[in-house]
mmCIF file of the N, C-alpha and C atoms, coordinates in Angstrom:
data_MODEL
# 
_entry.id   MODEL 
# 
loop_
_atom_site.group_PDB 
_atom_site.id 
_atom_site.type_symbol 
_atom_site.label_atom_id 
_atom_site.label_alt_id 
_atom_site.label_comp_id 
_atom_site.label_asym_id 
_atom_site.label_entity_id 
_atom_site.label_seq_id 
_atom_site.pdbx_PDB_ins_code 
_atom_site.Cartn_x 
_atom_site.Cartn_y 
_atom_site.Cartn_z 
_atom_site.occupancy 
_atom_site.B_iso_or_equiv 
_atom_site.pdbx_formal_charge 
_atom_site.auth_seq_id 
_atom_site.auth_comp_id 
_atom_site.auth_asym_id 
_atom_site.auth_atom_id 
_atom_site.pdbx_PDB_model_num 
ATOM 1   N N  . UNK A 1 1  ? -144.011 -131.036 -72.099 1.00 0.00 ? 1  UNK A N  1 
ATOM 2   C CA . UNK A 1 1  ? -143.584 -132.018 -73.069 1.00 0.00 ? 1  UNK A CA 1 
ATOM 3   C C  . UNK A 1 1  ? -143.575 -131.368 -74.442 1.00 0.00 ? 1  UNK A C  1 
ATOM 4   N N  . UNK A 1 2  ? -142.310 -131.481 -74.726 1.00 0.00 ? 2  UNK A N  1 
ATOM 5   C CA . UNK A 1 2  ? -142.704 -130.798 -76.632 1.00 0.00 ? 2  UNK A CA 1 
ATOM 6   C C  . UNK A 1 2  ? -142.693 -132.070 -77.457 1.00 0.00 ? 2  UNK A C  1 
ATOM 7   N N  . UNK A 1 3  ? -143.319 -131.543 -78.354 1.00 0.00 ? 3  UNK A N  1 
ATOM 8   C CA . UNK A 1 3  ? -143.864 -132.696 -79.675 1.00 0.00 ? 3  UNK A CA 1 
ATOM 9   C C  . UNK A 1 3  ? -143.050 -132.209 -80.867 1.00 0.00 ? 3  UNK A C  1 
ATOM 10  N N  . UNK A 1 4  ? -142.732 -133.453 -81.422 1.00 0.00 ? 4  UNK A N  1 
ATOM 11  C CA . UNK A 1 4  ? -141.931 -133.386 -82.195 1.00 0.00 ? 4  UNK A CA 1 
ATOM 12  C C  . UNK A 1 4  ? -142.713 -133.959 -83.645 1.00 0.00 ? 4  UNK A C  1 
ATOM 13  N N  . UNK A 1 5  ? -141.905 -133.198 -84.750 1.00 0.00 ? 5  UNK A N  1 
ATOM 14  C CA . UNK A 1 5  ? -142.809 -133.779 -85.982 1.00 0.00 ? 5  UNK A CA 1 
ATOM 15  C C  . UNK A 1 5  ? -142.089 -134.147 -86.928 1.00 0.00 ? 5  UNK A C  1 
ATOM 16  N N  . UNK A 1 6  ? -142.441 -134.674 -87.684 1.00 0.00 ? 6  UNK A N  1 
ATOM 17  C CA . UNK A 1 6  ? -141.782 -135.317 -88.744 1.00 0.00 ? 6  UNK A CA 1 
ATOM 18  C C  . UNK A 1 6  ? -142.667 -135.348 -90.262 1.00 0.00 ? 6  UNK A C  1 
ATOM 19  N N  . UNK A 1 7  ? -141.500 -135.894 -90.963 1.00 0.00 ? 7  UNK A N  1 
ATOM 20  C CA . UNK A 1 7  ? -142.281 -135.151 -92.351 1.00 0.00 ? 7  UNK A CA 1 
ATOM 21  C C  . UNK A 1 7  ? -142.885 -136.915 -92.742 1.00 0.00 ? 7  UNK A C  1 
ATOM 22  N N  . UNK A 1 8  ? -144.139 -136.951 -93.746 1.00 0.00 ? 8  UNK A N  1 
ATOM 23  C CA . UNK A 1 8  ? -144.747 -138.243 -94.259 1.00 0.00 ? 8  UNK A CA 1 
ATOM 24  C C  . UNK A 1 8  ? -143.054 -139.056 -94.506 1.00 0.00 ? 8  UNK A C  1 
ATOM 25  N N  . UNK A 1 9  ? -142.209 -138.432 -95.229 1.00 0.00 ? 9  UNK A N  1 
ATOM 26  C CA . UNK A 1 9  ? -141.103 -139.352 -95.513 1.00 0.00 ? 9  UNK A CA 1 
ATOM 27  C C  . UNK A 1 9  ? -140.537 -140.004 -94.279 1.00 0.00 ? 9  UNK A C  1 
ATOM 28  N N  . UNK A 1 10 ? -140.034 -139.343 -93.463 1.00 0.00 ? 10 UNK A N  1 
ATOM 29  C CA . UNK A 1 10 ? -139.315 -139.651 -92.500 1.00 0.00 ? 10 UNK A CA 1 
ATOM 30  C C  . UNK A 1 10 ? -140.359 -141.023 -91.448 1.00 0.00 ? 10 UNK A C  1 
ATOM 31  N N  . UNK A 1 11 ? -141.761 -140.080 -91.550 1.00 0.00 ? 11 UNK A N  1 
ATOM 32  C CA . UNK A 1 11 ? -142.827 -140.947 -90.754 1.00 0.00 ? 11 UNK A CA 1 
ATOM 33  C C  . UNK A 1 11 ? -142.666 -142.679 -91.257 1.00 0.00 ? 11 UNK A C  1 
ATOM 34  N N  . UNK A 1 12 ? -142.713 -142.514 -92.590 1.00 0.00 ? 12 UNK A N  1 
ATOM 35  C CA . UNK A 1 12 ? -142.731 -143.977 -93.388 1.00 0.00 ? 12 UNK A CA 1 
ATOM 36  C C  . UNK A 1 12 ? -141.579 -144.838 -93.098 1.00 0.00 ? 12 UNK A C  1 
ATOM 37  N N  . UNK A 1 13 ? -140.187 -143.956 -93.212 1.00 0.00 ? 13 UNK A N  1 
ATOM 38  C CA . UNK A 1 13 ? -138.577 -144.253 -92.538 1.00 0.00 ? 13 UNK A CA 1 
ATOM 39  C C  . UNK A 1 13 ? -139.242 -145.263 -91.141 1.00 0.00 ? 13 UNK A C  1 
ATOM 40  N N  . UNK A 1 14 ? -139.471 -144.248 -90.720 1.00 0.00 ? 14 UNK A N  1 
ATOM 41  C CA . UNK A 1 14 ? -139.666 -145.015 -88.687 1.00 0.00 ? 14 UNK A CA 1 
ATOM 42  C C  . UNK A 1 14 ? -140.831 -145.923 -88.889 1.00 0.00 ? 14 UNK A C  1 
ATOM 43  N N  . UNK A 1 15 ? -141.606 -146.236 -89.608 1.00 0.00 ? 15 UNK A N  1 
ATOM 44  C CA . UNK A 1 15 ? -142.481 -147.265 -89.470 1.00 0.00 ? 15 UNK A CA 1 
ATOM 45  C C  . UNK A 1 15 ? -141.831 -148.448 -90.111 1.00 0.00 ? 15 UNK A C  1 
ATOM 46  N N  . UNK A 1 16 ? -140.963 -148.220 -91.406 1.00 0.00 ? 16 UNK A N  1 
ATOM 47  C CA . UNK A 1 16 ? -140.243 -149.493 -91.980 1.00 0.00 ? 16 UNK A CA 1 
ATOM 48  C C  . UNK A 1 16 ? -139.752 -150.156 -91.055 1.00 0.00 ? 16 UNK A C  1 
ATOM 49  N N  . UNK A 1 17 ? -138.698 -148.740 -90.008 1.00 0.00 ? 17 UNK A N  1 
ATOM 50  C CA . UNK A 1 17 ? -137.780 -149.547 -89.030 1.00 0.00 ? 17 UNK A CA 1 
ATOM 51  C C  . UNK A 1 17 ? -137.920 -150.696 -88.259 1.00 0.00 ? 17 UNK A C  1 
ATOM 52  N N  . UNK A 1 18 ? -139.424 -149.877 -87.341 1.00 0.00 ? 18 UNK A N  1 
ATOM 53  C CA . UNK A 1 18 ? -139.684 -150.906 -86.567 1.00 0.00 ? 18 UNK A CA 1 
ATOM 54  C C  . UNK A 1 18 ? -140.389 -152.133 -87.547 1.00 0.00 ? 18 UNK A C  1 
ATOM 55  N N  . UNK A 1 19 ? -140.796 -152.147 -88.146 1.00 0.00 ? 19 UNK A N  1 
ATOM 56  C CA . UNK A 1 19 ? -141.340 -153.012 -88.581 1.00 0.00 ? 19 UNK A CA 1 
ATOM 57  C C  . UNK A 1 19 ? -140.097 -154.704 -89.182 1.00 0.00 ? 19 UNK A C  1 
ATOM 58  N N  . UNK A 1 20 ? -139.414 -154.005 -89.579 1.00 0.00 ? 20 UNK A N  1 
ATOM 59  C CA . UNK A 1 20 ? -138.094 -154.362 -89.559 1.00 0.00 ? 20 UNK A CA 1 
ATOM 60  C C  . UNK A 1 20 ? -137.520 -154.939 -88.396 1.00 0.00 ? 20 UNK A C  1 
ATOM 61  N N  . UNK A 1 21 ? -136.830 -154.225 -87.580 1.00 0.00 ? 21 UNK A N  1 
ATOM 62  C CA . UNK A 1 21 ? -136.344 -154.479 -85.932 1.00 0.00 ? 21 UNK A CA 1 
ATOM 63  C C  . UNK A 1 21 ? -137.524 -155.882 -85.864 1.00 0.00 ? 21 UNK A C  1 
ATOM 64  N N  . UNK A 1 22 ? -138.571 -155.886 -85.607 1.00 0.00 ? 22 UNK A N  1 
ATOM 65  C CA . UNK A 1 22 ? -139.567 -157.179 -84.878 1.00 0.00 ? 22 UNK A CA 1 
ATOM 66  C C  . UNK A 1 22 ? -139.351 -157.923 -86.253 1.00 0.00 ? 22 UNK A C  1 
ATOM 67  N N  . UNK A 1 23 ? -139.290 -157.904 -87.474 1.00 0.00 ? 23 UNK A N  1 
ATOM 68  C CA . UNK A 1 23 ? -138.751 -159.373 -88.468 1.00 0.00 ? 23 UNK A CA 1 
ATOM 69  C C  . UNK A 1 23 ? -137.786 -159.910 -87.897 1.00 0.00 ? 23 UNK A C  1 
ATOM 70  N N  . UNK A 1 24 ? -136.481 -158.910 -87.955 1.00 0.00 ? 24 UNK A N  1 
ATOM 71  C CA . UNK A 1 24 ? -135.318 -159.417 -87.277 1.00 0.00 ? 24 UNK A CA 1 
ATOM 72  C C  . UNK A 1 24 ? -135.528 -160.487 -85.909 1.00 0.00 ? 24 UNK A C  1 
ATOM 73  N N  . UNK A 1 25 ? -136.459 -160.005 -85.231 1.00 0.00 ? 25 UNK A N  1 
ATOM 74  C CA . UNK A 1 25 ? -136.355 -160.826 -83.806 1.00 0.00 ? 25 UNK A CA 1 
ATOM 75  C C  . UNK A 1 25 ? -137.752 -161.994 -84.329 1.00 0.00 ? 25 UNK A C  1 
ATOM 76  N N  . UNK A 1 26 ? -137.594 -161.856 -85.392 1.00 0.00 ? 26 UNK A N  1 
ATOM 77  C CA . UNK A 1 26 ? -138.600 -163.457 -85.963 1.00 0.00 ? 26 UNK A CA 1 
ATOM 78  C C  . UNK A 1 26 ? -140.499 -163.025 -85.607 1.00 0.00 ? 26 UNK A C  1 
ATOM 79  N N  . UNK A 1 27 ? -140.701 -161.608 -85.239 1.00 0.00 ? 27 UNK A N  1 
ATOM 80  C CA . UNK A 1 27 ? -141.984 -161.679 -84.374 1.00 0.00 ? 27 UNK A CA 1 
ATOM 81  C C  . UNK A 1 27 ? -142.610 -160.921 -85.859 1.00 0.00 ? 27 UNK A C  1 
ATOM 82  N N  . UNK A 1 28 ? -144.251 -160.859 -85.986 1.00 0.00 ? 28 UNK A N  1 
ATOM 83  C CA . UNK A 1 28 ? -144.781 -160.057 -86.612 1.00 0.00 ? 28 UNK A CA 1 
ATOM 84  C C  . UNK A 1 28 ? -145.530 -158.580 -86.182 1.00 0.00 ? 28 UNK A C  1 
ATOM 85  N N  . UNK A 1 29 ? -145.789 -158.247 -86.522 1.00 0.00 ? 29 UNK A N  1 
ATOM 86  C CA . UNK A 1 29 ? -146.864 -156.869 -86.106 1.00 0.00 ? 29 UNK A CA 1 
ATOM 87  C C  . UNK A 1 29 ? -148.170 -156.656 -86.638 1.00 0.00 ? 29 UNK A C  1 
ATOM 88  N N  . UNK A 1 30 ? -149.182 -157.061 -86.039 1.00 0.00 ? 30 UNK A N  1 
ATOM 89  C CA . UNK A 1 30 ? -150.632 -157.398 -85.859 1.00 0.00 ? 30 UNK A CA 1 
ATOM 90  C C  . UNK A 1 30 ? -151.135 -155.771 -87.132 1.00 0.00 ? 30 UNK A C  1 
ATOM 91  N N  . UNK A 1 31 ? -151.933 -155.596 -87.935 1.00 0.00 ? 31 UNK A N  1 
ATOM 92  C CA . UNK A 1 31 ? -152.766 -154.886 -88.383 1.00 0.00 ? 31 UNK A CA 1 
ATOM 93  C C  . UNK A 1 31 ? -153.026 -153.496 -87.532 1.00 0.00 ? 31 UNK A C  1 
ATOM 94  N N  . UNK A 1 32 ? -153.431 -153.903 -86.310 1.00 0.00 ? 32 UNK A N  1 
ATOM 95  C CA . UNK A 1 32 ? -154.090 -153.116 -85.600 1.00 0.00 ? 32 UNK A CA 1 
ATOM 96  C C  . UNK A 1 32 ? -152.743 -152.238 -84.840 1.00 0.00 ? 32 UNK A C  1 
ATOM 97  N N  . UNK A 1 33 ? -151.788 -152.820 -84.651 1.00 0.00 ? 33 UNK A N  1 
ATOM 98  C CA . UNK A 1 33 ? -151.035 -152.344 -83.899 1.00 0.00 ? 33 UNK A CA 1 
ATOM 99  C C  . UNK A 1 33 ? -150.063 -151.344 -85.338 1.00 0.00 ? 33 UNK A C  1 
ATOM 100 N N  . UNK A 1 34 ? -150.171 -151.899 -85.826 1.00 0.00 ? 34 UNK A N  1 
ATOM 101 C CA . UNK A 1 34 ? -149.536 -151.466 -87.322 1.00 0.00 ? 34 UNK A CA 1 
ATOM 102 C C  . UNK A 1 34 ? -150.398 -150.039 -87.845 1.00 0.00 ? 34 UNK A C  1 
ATOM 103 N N  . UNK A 1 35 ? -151.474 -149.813 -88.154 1.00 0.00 ? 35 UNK A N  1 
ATOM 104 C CA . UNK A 1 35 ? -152.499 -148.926 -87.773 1.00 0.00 ? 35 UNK A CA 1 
ATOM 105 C C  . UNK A 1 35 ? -152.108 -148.019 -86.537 1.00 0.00 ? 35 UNK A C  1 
ATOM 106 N N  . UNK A 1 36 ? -152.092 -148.264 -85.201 1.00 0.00 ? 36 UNK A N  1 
ATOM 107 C CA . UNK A 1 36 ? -152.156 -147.394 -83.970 1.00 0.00 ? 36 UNK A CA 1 
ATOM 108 C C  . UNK A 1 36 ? -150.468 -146.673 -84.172 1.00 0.00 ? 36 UNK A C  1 
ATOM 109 N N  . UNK A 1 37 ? -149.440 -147.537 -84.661 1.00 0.00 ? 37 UNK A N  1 
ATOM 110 C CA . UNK A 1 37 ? -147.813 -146.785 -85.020 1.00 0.00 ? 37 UNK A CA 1 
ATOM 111 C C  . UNK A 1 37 ? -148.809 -145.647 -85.809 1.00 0.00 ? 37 UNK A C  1 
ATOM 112 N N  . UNK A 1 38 ? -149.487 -146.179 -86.947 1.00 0.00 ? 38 UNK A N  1 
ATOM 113 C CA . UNK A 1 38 ? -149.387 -145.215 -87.782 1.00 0.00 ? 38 UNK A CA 1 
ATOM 114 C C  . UNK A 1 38 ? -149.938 -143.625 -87.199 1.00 0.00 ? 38 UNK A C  1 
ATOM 115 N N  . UNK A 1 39 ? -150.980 -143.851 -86.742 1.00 0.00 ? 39 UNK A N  1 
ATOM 116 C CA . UNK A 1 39 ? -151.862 -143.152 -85.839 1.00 0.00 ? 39 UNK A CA 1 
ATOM 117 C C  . UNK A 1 39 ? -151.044 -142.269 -85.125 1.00 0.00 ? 39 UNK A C  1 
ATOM 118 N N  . UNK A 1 40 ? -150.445 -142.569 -84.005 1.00 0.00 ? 40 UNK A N  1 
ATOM 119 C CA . UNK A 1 40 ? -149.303 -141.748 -83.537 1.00 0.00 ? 40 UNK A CA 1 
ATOM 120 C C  . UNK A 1 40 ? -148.130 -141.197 -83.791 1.00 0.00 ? 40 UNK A C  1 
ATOM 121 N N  . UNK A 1 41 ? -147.522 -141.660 -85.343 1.00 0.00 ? 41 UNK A N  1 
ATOM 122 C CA . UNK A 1 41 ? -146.212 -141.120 -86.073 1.00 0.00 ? 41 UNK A CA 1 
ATOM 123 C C  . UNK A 1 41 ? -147.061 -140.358 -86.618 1.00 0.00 ? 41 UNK A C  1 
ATOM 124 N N  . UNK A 1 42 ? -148.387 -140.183 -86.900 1.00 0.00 ? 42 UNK A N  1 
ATOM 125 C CA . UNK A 1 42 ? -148.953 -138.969 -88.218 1.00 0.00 ? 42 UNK A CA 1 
ATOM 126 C C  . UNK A 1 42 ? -149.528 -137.869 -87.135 1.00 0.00 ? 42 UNK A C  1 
ATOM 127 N N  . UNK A 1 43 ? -149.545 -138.208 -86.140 1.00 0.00 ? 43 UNK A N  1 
ATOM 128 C CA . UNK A 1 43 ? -149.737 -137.123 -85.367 1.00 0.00 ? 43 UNK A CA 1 
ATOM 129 C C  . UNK A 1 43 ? -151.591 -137.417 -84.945 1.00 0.00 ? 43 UNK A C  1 
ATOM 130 N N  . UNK A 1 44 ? -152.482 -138.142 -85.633 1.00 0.00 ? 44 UNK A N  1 
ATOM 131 C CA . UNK A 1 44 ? -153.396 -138.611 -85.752 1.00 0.00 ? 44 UNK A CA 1 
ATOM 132 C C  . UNK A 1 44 ? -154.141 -138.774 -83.922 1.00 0.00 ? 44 UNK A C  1 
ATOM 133 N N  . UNK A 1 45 ? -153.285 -139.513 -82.801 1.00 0.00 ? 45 UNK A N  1 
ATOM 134 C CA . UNK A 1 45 ? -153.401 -139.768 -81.891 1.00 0.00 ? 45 UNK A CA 1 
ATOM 135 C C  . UNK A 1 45 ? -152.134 -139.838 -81.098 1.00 0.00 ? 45 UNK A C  1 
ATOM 136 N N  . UNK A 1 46 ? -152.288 -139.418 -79.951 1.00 0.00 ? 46 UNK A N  1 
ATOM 137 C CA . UNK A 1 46 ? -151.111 -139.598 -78.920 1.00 0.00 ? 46 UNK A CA 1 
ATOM 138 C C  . UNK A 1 46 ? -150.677 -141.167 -78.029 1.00 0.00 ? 46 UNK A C  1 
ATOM 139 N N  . UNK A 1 47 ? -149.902 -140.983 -78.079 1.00 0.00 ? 47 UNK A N  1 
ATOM 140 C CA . UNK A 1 47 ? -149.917 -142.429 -76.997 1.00 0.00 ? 47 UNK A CA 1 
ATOM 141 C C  . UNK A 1 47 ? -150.527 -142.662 -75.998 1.00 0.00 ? 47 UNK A C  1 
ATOM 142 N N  . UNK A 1 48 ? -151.031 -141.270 -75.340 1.00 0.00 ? 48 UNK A N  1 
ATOM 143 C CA . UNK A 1 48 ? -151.467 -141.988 -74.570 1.00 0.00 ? 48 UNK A CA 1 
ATOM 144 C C  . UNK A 1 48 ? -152.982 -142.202 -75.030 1.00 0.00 ? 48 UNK A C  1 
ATOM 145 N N  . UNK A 1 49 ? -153.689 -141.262 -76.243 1.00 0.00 ? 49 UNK A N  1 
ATOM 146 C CA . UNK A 1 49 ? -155.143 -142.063 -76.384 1.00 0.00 ? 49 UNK A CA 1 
ATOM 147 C C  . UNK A 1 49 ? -155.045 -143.321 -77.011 1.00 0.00 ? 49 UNK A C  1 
ATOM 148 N N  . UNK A 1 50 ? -154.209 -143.742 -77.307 1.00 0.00 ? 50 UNK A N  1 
ATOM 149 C CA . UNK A 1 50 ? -154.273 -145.334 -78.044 1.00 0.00 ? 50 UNK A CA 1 
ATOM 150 C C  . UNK A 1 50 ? -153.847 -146.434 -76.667 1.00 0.00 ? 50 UNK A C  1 
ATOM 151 N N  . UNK A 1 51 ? -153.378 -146.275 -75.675 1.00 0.00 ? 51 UNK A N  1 
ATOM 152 C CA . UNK A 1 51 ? -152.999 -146.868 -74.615 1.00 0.00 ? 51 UNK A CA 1 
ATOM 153 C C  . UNK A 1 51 ? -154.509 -146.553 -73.894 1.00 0.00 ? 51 UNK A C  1 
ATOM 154 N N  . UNK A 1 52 ? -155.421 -145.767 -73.876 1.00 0.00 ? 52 UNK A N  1 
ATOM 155 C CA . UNK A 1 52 ? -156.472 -145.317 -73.235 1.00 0.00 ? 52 UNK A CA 1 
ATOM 156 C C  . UNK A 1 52 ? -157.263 -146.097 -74.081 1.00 0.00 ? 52 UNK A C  1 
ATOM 157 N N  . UNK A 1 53 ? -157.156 -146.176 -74.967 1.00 0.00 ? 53 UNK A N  1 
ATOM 158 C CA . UNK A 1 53 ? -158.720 -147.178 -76.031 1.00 0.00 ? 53 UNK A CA 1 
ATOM 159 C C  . UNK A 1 53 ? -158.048 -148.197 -75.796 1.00 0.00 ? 53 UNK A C  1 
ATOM 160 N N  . UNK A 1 54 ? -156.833 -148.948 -76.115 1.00 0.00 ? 54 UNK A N  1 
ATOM 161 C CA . UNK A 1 54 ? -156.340 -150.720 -75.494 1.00 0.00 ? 54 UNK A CA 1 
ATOM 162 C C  . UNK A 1 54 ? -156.848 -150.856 -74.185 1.00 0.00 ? 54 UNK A C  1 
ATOM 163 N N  . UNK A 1 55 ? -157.082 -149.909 -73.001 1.00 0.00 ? 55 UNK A N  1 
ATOM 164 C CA . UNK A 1 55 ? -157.161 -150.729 -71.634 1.00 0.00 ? 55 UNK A CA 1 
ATOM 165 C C  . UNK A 1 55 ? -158.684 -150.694 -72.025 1.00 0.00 ? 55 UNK A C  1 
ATOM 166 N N  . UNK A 1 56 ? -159.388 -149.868 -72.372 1.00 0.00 ? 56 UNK A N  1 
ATOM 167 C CA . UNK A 1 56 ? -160.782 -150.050 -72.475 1.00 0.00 ? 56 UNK A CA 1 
ATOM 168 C C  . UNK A 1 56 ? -161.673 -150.888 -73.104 1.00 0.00 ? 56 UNK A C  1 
ATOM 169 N N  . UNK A 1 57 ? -160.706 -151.300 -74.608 1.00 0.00 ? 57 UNK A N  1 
ATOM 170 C CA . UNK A 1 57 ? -160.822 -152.239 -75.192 1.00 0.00 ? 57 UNK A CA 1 
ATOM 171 C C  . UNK A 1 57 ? -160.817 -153.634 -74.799 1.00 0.00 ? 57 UNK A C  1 
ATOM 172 N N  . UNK A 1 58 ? -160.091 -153.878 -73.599 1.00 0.00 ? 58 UNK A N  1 
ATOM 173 C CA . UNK A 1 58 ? -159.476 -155.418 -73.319 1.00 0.00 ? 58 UNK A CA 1 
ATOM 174 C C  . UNK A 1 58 ? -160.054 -155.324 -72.189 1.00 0.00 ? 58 UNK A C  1 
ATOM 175 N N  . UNK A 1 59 ? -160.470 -154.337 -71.363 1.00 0.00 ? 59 UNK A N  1 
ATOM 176 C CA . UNK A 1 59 ? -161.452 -154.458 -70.092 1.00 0.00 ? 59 UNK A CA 1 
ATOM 177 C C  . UNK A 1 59 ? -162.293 -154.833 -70.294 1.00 0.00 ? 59 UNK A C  1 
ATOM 178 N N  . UNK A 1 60 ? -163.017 -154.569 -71.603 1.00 0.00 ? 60 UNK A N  1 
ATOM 179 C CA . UNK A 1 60 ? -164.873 -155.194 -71.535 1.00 0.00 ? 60 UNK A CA 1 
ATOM 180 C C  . UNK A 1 60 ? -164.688 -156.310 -72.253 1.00 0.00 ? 60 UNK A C  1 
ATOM 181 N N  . UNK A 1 61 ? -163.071 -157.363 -73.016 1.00 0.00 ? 61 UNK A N  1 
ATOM 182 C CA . UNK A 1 61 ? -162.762 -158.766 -72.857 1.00 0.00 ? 61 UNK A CA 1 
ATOM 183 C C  . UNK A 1 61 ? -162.909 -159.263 -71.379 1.00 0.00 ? 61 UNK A C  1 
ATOM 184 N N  . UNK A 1 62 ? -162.110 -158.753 -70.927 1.00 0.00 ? 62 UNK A N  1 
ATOM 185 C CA . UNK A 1 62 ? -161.897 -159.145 -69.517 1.00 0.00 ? 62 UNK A CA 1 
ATOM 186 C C  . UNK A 1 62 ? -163.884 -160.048 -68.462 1.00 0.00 ? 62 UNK A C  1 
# 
């Protein structure tokens, strides 16, 4: 798998987007989830450790 990077500008670009795209469809984007984009566009965490802390997180809800 290659990783791809992006510069803080561009990072900020793709977070407006989506953030944008879900206004458009009337929905919001939670703090936390807003945070974990950020996390993984900065290179901070991968998808899959933020998908690995949500199941672990909502298992010990469960």
């Amino acid at each position: 798998m290659s990783v791809k990077y992006t510069t803080p500008a561009q990072h900020k670009s793709n977070l407006r987007n989506v953030y944008g795209t879900f206004a458009i469809e009337g929905m919001t984007i939670s703090k936390d989830t807003r945070s974990n984009l950020d996390r993984i566009g900065s290179g901070q965490a991968s998808y899959q450790q933020v998908v690995n802390e949500l199941r672990a997180k909502y298992e010990k809800k469960g």
